[in-house]
N, C-alpha and C positions, 0 to 999 in steps of 0.2 A: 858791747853788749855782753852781758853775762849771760852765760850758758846753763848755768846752775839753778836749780828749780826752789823757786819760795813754799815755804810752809804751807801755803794755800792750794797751792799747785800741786805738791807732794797729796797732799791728801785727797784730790779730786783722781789723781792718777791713780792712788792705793785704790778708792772706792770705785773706781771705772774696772781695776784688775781685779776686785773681789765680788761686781758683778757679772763681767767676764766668766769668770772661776765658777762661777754659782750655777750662768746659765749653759755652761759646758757640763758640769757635775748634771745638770736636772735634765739631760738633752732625752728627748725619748729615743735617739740614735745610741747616744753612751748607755742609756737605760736596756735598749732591747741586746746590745753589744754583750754586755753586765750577765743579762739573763740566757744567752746561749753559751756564754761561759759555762755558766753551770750543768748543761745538758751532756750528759756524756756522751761521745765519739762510736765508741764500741757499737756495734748493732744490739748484743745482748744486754747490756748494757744499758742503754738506749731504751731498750724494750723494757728494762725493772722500772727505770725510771716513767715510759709511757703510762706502766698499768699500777705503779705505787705510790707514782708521785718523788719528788724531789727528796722527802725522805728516807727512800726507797733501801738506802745503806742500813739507817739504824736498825731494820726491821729483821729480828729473828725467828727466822723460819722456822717452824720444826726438823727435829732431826728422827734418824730410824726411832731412836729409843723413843720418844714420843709414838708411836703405831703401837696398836696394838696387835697381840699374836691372834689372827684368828681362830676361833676355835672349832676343834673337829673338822677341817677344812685338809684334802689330800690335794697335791699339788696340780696333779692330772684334771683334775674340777675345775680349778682355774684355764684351763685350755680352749675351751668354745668363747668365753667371753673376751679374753687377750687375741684371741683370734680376730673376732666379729669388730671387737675396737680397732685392731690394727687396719680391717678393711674400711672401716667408717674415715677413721684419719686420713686414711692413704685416697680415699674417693675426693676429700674434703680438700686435701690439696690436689689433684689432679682438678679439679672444678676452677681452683685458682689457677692454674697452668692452661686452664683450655678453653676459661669464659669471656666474656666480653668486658673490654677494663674497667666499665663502668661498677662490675658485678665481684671485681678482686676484691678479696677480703684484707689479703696479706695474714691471717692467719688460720688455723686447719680446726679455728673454733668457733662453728657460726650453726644456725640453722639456715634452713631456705625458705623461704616466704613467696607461693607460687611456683615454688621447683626453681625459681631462676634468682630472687633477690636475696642477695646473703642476709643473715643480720647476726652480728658479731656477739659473739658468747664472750664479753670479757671477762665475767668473774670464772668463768670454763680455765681461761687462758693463764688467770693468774692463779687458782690451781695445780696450773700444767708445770708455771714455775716453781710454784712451791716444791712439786716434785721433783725438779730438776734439780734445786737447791737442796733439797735432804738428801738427792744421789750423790751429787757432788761434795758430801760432807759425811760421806760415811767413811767411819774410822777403818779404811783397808788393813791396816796394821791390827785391828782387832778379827778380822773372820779367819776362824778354822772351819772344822770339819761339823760343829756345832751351832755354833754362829751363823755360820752361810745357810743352812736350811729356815734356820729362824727370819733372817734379813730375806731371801728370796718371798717367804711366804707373806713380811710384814709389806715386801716391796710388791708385790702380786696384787696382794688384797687394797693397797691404798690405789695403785693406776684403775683399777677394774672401779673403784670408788670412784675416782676424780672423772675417768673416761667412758663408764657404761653407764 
């Protein structure tokens, strides 16, 4: 008996392996495998991706020089409302540390609907990163003595925007 496979054979085997092959490629297991690939790892990360979406990299943010300088505005001014925010944030997350799990937001940007059911501020949120991302991208190699009054005042006036 030959062991050897005829041309007939050969090709019923090739098309049994390229339907094999096809229905591994199309598997909704390889598929959903595929798609957590792309999710990144990082929690912040993670989060650009939640509120941007998968294209979340291409996406440029504005920078300081984008703000502009407010006017006639003394720094001291800004004081009540970076205040009264910083208390709003800080209740907003104590609420998530003290509520009932049903009611965690997981994030410090929501209203309350009845004092007790969060509901999630996401464009609040992705604001908050925009923020984060113009801080994280200021040219430090650029502020002096000049500079830094300008930057404080342009960084003042956009949180007091995004957060009051």
């Amino acid at each position: 008996m030959d062991d050897a496979l005829n041309s007939t054979q050969l090709q019923e085997l090739s098309a049994a392996i390229a339907i094999a092959m096809d229905s591994i490629q199309n598997s909704p297991v390889l598929s959903a495998i595929n798609a957590l690939s792309g999710i990144p790892l990082h929690p912040y990360e993670r989060l650009k991706y939640d509120l941007f979406g998968a294209d979340y990299k291409d996406i440029k943010f504005k920078t300081i020089d984008d703000i502009e300088v407010p006017e006639s505005v003394e720094l001291i001014e800004y004081l009540p409302q970076v205040t009264k925010t910083s208390d709003t944030i800080h209740k907003k997350l104590l609420h998530n540390a003290t509520c009932e799990p049903q009611h965690i937001t997981n994030t410090a940007f929501f209203t309350l609907s009845n004092d007790t059911i969060p509901i999630p501020d996401l464009d609040k949120h992705r604001e908050h990163i925009e923020f984060v991302e113009m801080v994280k991208h200021i040219p430090v190699s650029n502020i002096n003595s000049s500079t830094a009054l300008l930057y404080t005042k342009k960084l003042l006036s956009e949180y007091i925007r995004i957060h009051g």
